[in-house]
N, C-alpha and C positions, 0 to 999 in steps of 0.2 A: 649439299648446302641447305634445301629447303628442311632435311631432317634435322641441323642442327639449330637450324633460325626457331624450328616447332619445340625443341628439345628448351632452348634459351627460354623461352615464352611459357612454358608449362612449369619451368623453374624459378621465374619471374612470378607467376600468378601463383603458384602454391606457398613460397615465400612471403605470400600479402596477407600482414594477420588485418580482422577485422579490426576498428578502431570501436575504444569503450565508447560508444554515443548513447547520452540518457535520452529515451526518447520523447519527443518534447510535450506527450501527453501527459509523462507522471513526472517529468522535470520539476515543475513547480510543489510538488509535494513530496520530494525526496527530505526526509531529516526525523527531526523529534517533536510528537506534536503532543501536547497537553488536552485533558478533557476539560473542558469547558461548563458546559450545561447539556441539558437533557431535555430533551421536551416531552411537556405531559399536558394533560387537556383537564383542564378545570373549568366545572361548570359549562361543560362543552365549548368550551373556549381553550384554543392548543399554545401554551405560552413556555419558553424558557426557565427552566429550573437552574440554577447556579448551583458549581459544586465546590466542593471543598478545594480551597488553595494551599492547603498546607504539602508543603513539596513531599513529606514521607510516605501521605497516603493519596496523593496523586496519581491517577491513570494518566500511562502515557504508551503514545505507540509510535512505532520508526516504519517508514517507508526508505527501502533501497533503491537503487534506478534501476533494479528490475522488476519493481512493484513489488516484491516480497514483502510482508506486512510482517515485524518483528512487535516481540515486548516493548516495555520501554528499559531494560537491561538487555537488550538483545537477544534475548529468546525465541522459539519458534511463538507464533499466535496461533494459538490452541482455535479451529475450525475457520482458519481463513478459508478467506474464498480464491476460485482461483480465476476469476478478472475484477476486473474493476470498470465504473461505468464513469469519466469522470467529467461534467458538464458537456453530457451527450455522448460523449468518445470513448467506445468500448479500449477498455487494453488488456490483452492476454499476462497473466503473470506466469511468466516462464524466469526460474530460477538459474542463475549464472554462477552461480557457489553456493556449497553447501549453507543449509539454515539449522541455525543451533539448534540442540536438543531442546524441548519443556521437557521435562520429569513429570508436570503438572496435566500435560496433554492424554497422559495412558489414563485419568480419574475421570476424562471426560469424553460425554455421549453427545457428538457432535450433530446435529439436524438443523442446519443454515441454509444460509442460501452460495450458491455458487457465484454470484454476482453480487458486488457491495457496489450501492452509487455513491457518489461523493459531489458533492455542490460546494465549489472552489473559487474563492475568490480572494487576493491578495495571500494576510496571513492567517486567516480562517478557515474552515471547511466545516460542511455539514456532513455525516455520515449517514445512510439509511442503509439498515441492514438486510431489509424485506420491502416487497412493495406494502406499503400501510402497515410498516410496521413502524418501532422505535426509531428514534431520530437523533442523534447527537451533534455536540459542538465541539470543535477542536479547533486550538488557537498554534502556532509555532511555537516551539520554545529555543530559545536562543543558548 
């Protein structure tokens, strides 16, 4: 009896698929987000540069809920990193489906950093790609 009660219970538990949960550190930045501005230092003063809003030649990048950083055509992003730091909260990106090819990726000598921080708030973010390096803006796009 207690073999088939263990037998029931090991068929019960291997039958439990996990559930899709986005985890709620990059939940708020899962979608399509638009570049915004750039910051550059004029006159040793570090202020926002605004870019072009013309939607053709738009940068744009997608976050999946496994933090996979795509194009904005859903392409691989040529030298992503592979965590993200996101208002303090490191998250590991570990891929749950395959990520599209670039073609554009094999033209490129990748030397990034492993970690992107991200500074999140509502539907903006800041991106810093290096500590004291370049700094961007990104706004959601709907």
């Amino acid at each position: 009896m207690k073999s088939f009660i263990f037998l029931l219970l090991i068929v019960a538990l291997g039958s439990c698929k996990p559930k899709a949960v986005v985890p709620e550190t990059i939940a708020p930045l899962v979608g399509k987000w638009r570049l915004d501005a750039y910051e550059t230092t004029v006159n040793g003063k570090k202020e926002w540069t605004l870019t072009s809003i013309n939607a053709s030649t738009a940068n744009y990048i997608q976050i999946r809920e496994d933090g996979v950083l795509l194009t904005g055509n859903g392409q691989e992003l040529c030298c992503a990193p592979s965590s993200l730091t996101i208002n303090g909260k490191r998250f590991e990106i570990i891929p749950k489906s395959a990520i599209p090819d670039n073609p554009m990726c094999a033209l490129v000598d990748c030397i990034g950093c492993a970690t992107w921080d991200i500074e999140w708030t509502a539907d903006t973010f800041v991106l810093s790609l290096c500590i004291n390096s370049s700094r961007s803006r990104y706004v959601r796009e709907n």
